[in-house]
N, C-alpha and C positions, 0 to 999 in steps of 0.2 A: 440648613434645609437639605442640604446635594446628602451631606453625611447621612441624616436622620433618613433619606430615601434610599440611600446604599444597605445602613442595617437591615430598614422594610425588604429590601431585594433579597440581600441573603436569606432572612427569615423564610423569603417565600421558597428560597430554593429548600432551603434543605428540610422544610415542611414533603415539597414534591420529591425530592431524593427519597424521604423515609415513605412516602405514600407509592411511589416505584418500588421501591425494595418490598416494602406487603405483600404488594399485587406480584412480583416477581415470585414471592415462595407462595403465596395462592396461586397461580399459574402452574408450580412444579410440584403442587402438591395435589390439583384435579388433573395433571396431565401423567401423575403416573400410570406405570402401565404394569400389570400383573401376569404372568403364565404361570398358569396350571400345567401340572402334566400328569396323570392319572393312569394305572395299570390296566381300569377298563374303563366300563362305561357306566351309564344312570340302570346297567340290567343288573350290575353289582349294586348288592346294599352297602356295601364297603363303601366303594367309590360314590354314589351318590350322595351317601353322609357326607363326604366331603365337598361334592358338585354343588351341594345346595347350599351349603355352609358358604361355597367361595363366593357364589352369586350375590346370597343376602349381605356379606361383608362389603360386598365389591361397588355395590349397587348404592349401600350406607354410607362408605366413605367417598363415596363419588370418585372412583379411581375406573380405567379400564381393565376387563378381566379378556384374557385370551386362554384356551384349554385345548390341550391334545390330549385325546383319548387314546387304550389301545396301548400305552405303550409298555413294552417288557422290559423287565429286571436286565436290562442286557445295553450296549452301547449303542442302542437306537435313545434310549433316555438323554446320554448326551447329545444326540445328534438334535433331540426335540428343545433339549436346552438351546442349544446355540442356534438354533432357527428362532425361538423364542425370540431371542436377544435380539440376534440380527436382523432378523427378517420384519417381525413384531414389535420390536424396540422395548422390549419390558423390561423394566426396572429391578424386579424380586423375581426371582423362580421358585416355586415352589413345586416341591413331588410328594405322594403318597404311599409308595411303597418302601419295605424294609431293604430289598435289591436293589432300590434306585440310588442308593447312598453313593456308591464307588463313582456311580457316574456323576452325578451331582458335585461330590468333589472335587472330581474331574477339570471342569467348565469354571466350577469358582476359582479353583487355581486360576486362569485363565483369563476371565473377565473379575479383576479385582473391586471392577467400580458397580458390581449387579451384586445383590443379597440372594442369597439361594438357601432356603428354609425347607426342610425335611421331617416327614411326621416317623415314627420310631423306629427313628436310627440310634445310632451308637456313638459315633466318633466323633461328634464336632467337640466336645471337650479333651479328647485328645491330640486333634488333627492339627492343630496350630495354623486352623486357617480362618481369617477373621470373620471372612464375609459369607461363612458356612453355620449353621446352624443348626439344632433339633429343636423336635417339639412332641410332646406325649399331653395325656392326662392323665390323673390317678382313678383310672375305668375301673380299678379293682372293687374301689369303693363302690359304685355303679353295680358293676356284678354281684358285692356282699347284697346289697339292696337285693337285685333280683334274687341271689338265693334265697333270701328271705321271704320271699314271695312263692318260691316253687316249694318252700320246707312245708308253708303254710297248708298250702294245697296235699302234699303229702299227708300231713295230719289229718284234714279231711276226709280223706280217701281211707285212712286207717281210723276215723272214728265211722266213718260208712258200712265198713265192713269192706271193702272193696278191694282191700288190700292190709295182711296184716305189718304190726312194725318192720320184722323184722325182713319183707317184701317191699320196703321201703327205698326201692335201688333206681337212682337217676341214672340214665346214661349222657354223654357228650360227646358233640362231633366236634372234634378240633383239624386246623389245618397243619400244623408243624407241630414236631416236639421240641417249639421256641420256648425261651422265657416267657413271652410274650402273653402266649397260648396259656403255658402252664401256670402263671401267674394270675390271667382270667378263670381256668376251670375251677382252682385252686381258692381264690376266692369265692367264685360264687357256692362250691359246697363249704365251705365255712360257714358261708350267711344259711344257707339249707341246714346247716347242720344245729346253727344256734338256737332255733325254736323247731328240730324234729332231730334227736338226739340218735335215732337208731339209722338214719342215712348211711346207703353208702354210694359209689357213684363208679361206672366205666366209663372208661375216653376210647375213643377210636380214633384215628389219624389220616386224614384223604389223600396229603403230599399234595393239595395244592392249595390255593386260597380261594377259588372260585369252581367248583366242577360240580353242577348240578347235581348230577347223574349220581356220581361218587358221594355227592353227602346226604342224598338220598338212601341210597344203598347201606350207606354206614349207619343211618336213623334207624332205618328197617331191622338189620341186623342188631340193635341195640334194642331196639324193641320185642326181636324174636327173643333174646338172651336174658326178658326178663325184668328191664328197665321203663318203669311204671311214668316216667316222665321225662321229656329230652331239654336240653341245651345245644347250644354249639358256638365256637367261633372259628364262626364261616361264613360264604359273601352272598352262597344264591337262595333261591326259596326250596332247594331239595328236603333238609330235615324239616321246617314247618309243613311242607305239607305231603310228607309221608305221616306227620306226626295227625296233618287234620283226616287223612283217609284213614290210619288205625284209629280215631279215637283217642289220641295219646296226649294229656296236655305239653305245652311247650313254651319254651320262656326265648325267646327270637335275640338279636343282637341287632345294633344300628337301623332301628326300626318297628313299629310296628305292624303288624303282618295279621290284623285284626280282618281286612279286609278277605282276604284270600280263603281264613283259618278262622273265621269268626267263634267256631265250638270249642277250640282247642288254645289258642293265642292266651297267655297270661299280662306278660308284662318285657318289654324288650328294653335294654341300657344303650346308652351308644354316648359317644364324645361328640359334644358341640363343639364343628370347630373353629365356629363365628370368634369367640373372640379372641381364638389366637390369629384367625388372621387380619380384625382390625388391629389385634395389636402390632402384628409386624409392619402392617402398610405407616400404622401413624408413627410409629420411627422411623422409619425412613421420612417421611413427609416434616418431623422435627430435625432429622437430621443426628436422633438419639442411635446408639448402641442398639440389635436386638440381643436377647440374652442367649448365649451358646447351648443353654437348656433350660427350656420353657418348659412346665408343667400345670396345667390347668388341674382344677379344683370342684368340687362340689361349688363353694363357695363364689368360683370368678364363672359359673355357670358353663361349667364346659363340660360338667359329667352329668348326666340326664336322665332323667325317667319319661318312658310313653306313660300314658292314663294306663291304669291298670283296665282292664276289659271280666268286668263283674260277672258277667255270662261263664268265664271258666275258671277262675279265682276263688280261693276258698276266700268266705265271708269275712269283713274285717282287713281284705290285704291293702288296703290302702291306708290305712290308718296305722297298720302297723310299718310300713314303710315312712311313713313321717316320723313318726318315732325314734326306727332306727336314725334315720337320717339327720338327724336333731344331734343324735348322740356320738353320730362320726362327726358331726360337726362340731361340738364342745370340744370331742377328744378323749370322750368318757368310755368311747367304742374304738377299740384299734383293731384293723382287718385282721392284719397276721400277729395276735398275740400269741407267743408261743407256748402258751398255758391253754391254748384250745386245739392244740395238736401236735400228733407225736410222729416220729420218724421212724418205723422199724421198733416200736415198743417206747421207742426209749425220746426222752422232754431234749428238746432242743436249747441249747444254751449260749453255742454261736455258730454262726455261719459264714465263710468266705465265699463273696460272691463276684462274678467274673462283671462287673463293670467298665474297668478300663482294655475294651475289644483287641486281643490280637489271635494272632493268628493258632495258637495253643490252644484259645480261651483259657486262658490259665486266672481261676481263685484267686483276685488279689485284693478287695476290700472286705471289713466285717459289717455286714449287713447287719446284725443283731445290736441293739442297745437297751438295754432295763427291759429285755423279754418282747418288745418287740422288734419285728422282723421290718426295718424300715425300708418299704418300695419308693423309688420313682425319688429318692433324696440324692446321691450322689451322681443321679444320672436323669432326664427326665424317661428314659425307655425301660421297661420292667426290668428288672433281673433275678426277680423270684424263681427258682427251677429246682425248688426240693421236691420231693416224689413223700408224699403223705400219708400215714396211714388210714383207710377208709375211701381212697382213689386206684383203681386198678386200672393200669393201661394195658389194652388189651393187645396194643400193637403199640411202634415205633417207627417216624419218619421225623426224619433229619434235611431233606431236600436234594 
């Protein structure tokens, strides 16, 4: 009997040991704690895309979220890092900007036992640092979509009368002459170009990511030169709504801007960034790896379409956007085939492209395979940056 009540004891213990150990990583998994750090604030479309993304993830996986806004490319980042930690006690750090990298580095050096996740940076598959990481999405795809929305409209406007083919000239306001950048413009007049063949497209350059004023100015000027419909990747409401005071339609980024631009707003892409950050919180909360380059997908819902807004849309643009959409997702549609554009005359047949970051930037992978031009595969951050026939940069910044 004494035995038979000794096994009963044990049994009970180690039922209660494994119902403690549950409750212990349920414990460690709603008491994580998250910092954001952001270059501005919810007055960027940039950084809101992101602000609202971290809320909705944050809120879903029952974890805490903490954010500093405001902060610059510069070693105030790290200082907001290690306040994070210390002060805040958060587990993951997470930043949005391409200059926040070095610092981010930084501090993971440092604090070995915090994940520090970074949206399109370069180096965590170089950097040989574990607890450092990127993350991108393949937005290009996103963009081909929208261009195929603005070509649509174009044809429109040239069965109108309103515009003939060969007046057929989009402009775009971009922030840097990144890869980044030129891998979005770059994309979306490919998508412009595959249902309105006579396209062609100027870029303007503001040298910053955020400056009202400046991508205003750049909208206007690309409008005065001729450019029957605008884009851009850029953060504030300057090109939509120079674009809704000329009358000019416009295709927006990380948002729609229906509200503001109700006569001119077509259809805006942006990167959901929910589920990259339930993904990173629930690795850490298993205790899993995250991946040193994460790239989100049409498919894992992280590249997005607004409703398209029928009011300024040539007839049909919704329908033909499911379409395409369909057919990047088979695989039957590849953005950068290089059978749908030349360089200087002449078919593209390889490319060395600078993914592995230094200080050179020196060419050192072939980005090209069986004609396509593969983005966002050896790295999740662009590194498309051929200059195309049919895209004229009207200017150049570097930073």
């Amino acid at each position: 009997m004494k035995k038979l009540l000794a096994i009963l004891l044990m049994v009970v213990m180690v039922f209660s040991l494994a119902a403690c150990g549950d409750n212990a990583d349920s414990d460690k998994g709603e008491s994580l704690k998250v910092g954001f750090i952001f270059l501005h604030d919810e007055q960027s479309t940039y950084d809101k895309n992101f602000i609202d993304a971290a809320k909705a993830a944050c809120k879903e996986m029952n974890v805490e979220y903490v954010q500093k806004t405001q902060i610059p490319e510069s070693q105030k980042c790290y200082d907001a890092a290690v306040e994070l930690i210390e002060s805040d006690g958060c587990d993951i750090i997470f930043a949005d900007s391409f200059g926040h990298e070095s610092f981010l580095i930084q501090a993971a050096k440092e604090y070995p036992d915090v994940q520090f996740c970074h949206a399109t940076g370069t180096q965590a598959h170089t950097a040989g640092v574990k607890n450092f990481h990127n993350a991108f999405a393949s937005i290009y795809e996103g963009r081909y979509l929208a261009g195929v929305a603005a070509g649509l409209k174009l044809n429109e406007m040239i069965d109108d009368g309103k515009i003939t083919a060969e007046q057929a000239k989009m402009g775009y306001v971009g922030a840097f002459t990144f890869a980044e950048v030129m891998s979005g413009y770059t994309s979306f007049y490919l998508g412009a170009k595959s249902v309105c063949p006579s396209v062609t497209m100027d870029v303007k350059f503001t040298g910053s990511w955020y400056d009202e004023q400046k991508e205003k100015e750049a909208a206007q000027a690309l409008i005065s030169g001729g450019c029957v419909l605008i884009s851009q990747h850029a953060d504030s409401m300057g090109a939509p709504t120079a674009c809704e005071t000329a009358g000019v339609p416009n295709v927006s980024y990380n948002g729609s801007t229906v509200a503001a631009c109700p006569n001119t707003f077509i259809v805006s892409s942006r990167i959901d960034w929910t589920p990259y950050f339930k993904y990173m919180i629930k690795c850490v909360q298993d205790g899993t790896e995250i991946a040193a380059d994460w790239t989100g997908t049409i498919e894992t819902g992280s590249v997005v379409l607004t409703d398209v807004n029928e009011k300024a849309a040539a007839e049909g643009t919704a329908e033909k956007i499911a379409d395409v959409k369909a057919k990047l997702l088979d695989g039957s549609i590849k953005v950068f085939d290089t059978a749908n554009f030349t360089v200087g005359g002449n078919a593209v047949t390889s490319y060395m492209a600078d993914v592995d970051t230094d200080a050179e930037f020196a060419k050192d992978t072939e980005a090209i395979e069986d004609g396509i031009f593969y983005e966002s595969k050896h790295r999740s951050a662009p590194y498309f940056d051929m200059e195309i026939d049919g895209i004229t940069l009207l200017d150049r910044n570097y930073g």
